[in-house]
N, CA, C and O atoms as CSV, one atom per row, in Angstrom:
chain,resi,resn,atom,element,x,y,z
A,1,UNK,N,N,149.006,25.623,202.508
A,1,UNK,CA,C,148.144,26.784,202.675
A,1,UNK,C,C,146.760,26.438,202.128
A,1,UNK,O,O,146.644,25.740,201.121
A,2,UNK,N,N,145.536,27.011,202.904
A,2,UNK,CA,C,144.279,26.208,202.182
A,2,UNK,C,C,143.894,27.322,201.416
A,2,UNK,O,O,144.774,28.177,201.315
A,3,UNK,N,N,142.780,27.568,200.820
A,3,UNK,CA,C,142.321,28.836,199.651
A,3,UNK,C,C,141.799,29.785,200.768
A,3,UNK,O,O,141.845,30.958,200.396
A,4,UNK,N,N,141.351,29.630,201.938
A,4,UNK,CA,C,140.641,30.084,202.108
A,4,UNK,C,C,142.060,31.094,203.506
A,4,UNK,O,O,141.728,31.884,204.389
A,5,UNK,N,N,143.190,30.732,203.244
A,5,UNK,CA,C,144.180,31.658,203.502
A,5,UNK,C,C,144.422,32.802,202.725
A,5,UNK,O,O,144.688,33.956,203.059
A,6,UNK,N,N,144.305,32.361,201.812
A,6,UNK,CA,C,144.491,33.800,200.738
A,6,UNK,C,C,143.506,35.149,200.827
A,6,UNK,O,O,143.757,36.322,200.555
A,7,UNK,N,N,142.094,34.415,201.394
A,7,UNK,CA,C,140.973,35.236,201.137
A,7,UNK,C,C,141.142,36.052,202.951
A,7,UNK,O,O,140.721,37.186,203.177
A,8,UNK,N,N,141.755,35.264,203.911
A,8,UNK,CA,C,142.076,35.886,205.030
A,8,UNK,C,C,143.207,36.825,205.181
A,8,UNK,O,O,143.554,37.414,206.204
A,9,UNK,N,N,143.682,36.866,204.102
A,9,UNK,CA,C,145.094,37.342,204.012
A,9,UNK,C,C,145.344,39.092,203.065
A,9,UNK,O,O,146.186,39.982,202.946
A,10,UNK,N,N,143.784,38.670,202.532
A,10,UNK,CA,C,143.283,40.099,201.931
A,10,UNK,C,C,142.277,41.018,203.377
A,10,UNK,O,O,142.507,42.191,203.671
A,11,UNK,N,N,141.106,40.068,204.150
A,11,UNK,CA,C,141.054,40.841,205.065
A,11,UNK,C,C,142.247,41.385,206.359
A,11,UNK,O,O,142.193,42.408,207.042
A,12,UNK,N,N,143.250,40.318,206.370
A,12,UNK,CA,C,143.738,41.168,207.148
A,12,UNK,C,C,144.084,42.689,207.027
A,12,UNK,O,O,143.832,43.696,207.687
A,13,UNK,N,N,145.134,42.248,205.292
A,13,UNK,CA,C,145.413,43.485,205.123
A,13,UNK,C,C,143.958,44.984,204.440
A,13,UNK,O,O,144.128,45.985,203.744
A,14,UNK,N,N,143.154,44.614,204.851
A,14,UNK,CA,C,142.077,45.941,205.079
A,14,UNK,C,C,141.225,45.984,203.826
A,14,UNK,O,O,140.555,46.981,203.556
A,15,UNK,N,N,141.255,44.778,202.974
A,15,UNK,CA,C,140.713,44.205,201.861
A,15,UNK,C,C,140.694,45.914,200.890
A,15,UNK,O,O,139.645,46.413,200.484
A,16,UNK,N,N,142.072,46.548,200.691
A,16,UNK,CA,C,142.231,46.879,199.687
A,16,UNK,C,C,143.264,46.884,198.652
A,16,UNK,O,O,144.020,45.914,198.609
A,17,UNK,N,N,143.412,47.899,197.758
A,17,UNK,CA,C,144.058,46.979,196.174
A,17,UNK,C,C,145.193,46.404,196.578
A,17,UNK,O,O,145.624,45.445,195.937
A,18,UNK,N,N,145.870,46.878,197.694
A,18,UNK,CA,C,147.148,46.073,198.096
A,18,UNK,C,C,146.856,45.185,198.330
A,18,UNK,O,O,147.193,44.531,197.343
A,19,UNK,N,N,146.286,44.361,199.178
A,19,UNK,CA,C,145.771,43.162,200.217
A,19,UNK,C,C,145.404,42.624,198.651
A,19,UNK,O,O,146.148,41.737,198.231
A,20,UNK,N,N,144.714,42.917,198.078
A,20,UNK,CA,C,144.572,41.791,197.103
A,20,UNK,C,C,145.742,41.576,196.170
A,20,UNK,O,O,145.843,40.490,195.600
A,21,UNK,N,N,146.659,42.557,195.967
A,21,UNK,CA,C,147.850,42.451,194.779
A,21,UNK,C,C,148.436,41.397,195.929
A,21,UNK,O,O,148.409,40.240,195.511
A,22,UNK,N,N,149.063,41.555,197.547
A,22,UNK,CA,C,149.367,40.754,198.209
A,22,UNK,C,C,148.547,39.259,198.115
A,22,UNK,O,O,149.274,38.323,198.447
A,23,UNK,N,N,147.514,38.971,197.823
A,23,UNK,CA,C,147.051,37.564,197.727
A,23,UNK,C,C,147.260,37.028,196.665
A,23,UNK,O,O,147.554,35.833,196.694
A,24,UNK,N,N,147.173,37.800,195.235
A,24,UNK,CA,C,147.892,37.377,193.841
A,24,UNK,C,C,148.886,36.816,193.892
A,24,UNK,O,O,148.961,35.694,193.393
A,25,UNK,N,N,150.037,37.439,194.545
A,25,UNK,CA,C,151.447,36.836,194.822
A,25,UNK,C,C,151.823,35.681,195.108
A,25,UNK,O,O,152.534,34.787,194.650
A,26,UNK,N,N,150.901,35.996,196.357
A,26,UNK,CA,C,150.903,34.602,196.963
A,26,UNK,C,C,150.268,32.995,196.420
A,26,UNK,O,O,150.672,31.865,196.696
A,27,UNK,N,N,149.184,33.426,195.596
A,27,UNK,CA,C,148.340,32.787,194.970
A,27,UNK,C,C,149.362,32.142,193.786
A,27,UNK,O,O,149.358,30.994,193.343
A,28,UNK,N,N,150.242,33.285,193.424
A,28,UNK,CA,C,151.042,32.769,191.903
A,28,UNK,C,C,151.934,32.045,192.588
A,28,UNK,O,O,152.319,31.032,192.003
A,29,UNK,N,N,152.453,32.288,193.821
A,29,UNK,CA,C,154.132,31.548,193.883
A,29,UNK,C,C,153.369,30.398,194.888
A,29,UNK,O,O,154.039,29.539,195.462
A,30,UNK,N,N,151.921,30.484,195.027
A,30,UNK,CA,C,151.588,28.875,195.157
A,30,UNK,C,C,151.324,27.733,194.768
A,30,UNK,O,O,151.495,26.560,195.098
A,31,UNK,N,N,150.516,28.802,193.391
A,31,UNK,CA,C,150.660,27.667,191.805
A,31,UNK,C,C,152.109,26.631,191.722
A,31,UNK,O,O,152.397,25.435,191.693
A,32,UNK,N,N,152.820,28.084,191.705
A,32,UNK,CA,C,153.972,27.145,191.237
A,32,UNK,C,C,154.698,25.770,192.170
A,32,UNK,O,O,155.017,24.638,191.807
A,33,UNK,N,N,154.775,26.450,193.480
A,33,UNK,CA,C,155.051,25.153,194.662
A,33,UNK,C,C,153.893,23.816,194.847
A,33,UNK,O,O,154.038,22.750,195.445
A,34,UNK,N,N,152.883,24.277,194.188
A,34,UNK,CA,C,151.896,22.804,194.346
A,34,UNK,C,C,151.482,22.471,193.126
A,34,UNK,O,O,150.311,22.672,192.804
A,35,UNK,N,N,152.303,21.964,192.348
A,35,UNK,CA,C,151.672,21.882,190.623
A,35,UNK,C,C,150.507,20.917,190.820
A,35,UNK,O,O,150.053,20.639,189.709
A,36,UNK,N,N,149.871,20.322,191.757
A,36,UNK,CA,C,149.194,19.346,191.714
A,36,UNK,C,C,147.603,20.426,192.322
A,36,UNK,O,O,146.468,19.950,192.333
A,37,UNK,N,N,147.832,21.423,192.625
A,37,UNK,CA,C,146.791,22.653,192.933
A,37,UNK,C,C,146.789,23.924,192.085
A,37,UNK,O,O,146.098,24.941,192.028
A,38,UNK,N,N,147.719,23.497,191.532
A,38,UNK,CA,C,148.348,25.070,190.160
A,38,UNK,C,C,147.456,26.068,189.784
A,38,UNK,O,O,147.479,27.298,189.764
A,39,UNK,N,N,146.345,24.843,189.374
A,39,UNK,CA,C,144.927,25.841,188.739
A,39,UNK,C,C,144.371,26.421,189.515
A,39,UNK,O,O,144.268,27.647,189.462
A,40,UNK,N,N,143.890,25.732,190.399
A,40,UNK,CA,C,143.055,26.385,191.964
A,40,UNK,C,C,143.778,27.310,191.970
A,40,UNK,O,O,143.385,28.210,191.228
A,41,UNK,N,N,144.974,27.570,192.648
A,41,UNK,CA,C,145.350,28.684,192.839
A,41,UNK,C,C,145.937,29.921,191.794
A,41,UNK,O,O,146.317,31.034,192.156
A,42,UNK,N,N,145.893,29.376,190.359
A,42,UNK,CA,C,146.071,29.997,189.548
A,42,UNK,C,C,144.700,31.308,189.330
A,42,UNK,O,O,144.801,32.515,189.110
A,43,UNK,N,N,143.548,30.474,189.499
A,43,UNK,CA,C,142.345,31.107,189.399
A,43,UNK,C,C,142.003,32.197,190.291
A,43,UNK,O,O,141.527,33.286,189.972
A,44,UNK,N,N,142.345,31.714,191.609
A,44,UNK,CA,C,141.848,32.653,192.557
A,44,UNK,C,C,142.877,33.661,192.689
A,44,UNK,O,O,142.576,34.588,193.441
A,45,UNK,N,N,144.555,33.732,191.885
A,45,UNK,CA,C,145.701,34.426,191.537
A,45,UNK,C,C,144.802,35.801,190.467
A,45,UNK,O,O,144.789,37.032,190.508
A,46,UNK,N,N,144.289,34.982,189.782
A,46,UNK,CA,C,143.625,36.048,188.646
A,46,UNK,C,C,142.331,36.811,189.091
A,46,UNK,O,O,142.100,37.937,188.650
A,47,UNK,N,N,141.679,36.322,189.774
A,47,UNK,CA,C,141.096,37.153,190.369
A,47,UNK,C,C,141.634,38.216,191.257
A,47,UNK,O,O,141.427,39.347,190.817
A,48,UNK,N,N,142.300,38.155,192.445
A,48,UNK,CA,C,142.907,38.821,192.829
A,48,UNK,C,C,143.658,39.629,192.300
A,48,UNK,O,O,143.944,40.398,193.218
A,49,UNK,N,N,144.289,40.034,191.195
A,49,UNK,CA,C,145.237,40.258,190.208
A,49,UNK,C,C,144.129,41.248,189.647
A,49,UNK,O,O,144.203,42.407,190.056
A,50,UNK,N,N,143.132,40.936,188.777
A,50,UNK,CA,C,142.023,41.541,188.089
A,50,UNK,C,C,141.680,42.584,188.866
A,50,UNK,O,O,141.641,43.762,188.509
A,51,UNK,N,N,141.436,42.160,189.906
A,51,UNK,CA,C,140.792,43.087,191.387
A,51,UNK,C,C,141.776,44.401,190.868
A,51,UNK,O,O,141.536,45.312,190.076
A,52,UNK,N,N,143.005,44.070,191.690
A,52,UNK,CA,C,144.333,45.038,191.936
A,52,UNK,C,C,144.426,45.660,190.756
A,52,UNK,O,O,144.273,46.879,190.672
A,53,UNK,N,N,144.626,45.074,189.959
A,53,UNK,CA,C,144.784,45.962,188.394
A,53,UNK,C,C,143.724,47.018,187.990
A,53,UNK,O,O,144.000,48.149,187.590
A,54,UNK,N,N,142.536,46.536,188.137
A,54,UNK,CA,C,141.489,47.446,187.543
A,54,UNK,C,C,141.532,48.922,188.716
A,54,UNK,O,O,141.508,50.111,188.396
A,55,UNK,N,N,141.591,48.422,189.881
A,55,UNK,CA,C,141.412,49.808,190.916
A,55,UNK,C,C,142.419,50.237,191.203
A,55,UNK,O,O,142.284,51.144,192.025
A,56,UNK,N,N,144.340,49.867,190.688
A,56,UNK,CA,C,145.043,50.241,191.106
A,56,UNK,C,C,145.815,51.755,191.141
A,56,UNK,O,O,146.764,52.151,191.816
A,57,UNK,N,N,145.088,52.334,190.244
A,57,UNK,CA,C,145.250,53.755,190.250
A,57,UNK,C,C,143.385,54.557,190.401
A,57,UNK,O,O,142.985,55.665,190.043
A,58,UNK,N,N,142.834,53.692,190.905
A,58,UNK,CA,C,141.450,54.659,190.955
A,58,UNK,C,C,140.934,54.575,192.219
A,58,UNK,O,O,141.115,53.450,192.685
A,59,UNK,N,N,140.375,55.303,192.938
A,59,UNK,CA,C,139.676,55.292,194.441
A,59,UNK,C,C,138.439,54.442,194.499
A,59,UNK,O,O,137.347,54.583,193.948
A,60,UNK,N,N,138.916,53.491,195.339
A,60,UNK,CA,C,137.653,52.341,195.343
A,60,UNK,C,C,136.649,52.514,196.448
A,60,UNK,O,O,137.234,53.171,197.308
A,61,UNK,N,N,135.885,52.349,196.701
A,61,UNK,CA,C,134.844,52.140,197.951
A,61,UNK,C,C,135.059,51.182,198.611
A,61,UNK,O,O,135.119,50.028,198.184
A,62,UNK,N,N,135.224,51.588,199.894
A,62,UNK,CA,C,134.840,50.088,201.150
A,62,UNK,C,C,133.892,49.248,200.610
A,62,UNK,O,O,134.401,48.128,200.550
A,63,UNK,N,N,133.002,49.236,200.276
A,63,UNK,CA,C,131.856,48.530,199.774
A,63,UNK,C,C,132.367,47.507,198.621
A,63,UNK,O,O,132.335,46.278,198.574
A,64,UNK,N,N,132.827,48.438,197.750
A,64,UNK,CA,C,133.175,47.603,196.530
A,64,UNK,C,C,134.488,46.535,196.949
A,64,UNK,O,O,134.618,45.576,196.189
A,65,UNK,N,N,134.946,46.584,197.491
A,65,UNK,CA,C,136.649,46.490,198.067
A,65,UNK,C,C,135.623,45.206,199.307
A,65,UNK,O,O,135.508,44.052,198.892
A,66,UNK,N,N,135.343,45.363,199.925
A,66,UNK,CA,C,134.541,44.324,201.178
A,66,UNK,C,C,133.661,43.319,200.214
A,66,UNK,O,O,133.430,42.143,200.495
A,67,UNK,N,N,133.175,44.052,198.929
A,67,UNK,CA,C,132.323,42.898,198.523
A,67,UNK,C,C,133.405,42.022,197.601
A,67,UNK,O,O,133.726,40.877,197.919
A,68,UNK,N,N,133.888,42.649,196.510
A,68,UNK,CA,C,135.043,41.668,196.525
A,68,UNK,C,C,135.792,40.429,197.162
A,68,UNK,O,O,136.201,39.359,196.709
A,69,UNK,N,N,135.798,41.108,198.566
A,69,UNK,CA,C,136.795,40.022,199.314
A,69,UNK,C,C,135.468,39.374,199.859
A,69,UNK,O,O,135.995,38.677,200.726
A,70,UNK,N,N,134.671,39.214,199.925
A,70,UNK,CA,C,133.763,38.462,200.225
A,70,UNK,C,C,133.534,37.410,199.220
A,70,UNK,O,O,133.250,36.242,199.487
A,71,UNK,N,N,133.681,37.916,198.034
A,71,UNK,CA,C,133.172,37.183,196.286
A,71,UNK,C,C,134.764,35.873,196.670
A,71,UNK,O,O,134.705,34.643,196.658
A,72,UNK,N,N,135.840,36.646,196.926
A,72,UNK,CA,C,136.932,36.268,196.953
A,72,UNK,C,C,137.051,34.465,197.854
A,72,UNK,O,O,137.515,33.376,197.517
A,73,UNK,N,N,136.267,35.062,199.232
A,73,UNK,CA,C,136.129,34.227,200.776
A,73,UNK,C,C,135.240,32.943,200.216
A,73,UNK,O,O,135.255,31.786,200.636
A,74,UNK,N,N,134.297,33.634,198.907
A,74,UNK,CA,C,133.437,32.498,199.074
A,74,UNK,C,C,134.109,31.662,198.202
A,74,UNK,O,O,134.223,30.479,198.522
A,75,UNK,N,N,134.637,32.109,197.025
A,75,UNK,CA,C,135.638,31.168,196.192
A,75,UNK,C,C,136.587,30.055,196.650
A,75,UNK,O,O,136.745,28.901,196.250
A,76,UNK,N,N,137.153,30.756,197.595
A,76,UNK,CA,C,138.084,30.140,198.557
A,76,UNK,C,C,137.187,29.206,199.269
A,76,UNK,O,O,137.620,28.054,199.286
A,77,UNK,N,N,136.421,29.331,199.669
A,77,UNK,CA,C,135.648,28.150,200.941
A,77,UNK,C,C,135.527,26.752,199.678
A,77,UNK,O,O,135.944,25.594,199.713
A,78,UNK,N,N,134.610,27.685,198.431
A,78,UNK,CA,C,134.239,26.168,197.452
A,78,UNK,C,C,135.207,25.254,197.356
A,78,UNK,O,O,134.956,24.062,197.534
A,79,UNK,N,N,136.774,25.818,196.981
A,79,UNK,CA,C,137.807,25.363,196.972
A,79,UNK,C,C,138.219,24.406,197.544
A,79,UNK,O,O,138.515,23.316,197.054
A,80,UNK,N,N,138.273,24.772,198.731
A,80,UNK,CA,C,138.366,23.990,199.952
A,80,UNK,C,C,137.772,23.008,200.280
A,80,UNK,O,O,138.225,21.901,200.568
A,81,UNK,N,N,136.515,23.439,200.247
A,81,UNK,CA,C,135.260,22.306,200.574
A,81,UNK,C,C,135.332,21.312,199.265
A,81,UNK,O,O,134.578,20.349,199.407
A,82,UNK,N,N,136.171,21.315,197.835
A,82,UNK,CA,C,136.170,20.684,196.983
A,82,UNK,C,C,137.618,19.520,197.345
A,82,UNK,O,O,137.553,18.352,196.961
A,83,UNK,N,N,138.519,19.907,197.906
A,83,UNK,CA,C,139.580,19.495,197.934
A,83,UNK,C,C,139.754,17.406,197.554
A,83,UNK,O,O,140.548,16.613,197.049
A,84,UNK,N,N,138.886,17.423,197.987
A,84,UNK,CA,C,139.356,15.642,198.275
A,84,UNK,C,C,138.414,14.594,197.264
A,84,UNK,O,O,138.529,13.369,197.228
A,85,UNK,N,N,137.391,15.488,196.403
A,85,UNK,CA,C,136.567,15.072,195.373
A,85,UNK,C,C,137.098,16.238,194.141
A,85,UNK,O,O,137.188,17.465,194.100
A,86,UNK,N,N,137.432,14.907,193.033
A,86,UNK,CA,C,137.860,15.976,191.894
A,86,UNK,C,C,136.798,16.560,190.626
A,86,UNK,O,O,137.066,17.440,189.808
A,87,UNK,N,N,135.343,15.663,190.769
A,87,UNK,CA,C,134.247,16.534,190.219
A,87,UNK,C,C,133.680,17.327,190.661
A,87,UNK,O,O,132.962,18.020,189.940
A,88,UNK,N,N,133.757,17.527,191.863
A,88,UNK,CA,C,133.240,18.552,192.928
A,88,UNK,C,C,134.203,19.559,192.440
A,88,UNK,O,O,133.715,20.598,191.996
A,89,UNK,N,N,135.751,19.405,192.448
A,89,UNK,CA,C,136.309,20.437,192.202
A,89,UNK,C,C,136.131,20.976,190.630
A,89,UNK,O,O,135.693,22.107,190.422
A,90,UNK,N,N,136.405,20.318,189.832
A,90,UNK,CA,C,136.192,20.534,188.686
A,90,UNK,C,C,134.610,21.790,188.499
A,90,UNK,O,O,134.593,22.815,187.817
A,91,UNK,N,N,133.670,21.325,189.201
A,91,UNK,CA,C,132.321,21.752,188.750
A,91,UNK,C,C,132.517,23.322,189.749
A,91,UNK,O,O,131.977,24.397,189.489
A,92,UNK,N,N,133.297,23.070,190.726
A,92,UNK,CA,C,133.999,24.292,191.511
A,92,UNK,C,C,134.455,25.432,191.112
A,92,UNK,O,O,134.004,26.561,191.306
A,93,UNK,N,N,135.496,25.039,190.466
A,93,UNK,CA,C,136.598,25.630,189.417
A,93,UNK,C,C,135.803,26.473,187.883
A,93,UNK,O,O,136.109,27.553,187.378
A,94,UNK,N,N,134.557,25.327,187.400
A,94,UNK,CA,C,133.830,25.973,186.403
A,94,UNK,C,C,132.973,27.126,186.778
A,94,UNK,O,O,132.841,28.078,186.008
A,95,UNK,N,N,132.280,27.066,188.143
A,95,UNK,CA,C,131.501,27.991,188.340
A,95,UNK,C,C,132.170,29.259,189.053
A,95,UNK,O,O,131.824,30.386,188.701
A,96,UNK,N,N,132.973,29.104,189.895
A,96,UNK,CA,C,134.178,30.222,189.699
A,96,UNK,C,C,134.183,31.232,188.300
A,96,UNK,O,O,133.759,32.371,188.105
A,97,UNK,N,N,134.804,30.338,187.528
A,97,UNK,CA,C,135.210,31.378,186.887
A,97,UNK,C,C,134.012,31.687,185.580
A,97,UNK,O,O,134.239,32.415,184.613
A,98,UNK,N,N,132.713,30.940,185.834
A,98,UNK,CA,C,131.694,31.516,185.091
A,98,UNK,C,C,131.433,32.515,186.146
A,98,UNK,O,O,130.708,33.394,185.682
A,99,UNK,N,N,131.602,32.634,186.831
A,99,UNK,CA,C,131.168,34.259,187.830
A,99,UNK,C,C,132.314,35.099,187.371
A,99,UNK,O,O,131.853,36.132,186.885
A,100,UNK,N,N,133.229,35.087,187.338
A,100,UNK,CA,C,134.382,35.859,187.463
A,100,UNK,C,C,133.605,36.698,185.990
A,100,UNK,O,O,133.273,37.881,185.907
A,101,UNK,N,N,133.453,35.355,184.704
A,101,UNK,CA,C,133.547,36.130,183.719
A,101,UNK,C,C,132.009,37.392,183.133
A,101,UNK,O,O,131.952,38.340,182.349
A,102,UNK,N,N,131.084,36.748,183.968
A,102,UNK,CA,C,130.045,36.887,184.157
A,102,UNK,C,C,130.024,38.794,184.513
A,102,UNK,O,O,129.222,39.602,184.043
A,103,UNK,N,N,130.992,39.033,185.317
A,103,UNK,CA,C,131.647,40.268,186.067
A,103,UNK,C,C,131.899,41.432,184.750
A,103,UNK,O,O,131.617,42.627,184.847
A,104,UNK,N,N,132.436,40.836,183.642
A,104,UNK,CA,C,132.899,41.759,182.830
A,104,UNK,C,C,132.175,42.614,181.947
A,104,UNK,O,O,132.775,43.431,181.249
């Protein structure tokens, strides 16, 4: 599965808190089947996860919910586009989640 399945897998499902609790899942039980991608997908697991948790009992906006999965799409592309160079990924992986934390 590439990263940038996960982030298609939230628009399908209508990029809200479900569609993203659905990409967490998937994200976690992919960690575990590719220990050699664990983190990658551990990361973009917690994001997705963060997403779902924070709005899961509150009414979100299309807006907020579309920009998300957009924040989400682009994570996923770096990912991807990092795959076959591991400082690329590494420097990938750092700026990820200096955005993520950047968020709080």
């Amino acid at each position: 599965m590439a990263f940038s399945d996960l982030a298609q897998l939230i628009k399908d499902n209508g990029n809200g808190v479900r569609a993203f609790e659905k990409a967490a899942e998937e994200a976690f039980s992919a960690a575990a089947k590719h220990p050699d991608l664990a983190v990658q997908y551990f990361v973009l697991a917690s994001e997705a996860a963060e997403f779902s948790d924070l709005y899961d009992r509150m009414p979100v906006t299309k807006s907020i919910s579309d920009t998300a999965q957009e924040r989400f799409a682009d994570h996923a592309k770096k990912l991807d586009a990092a795959t076959e160079d591991h400082a690329q990924m590494i420097s990938a992986l750092n700026e990820i989640v200096l955005e993520m934390l950047a968020e709080r």
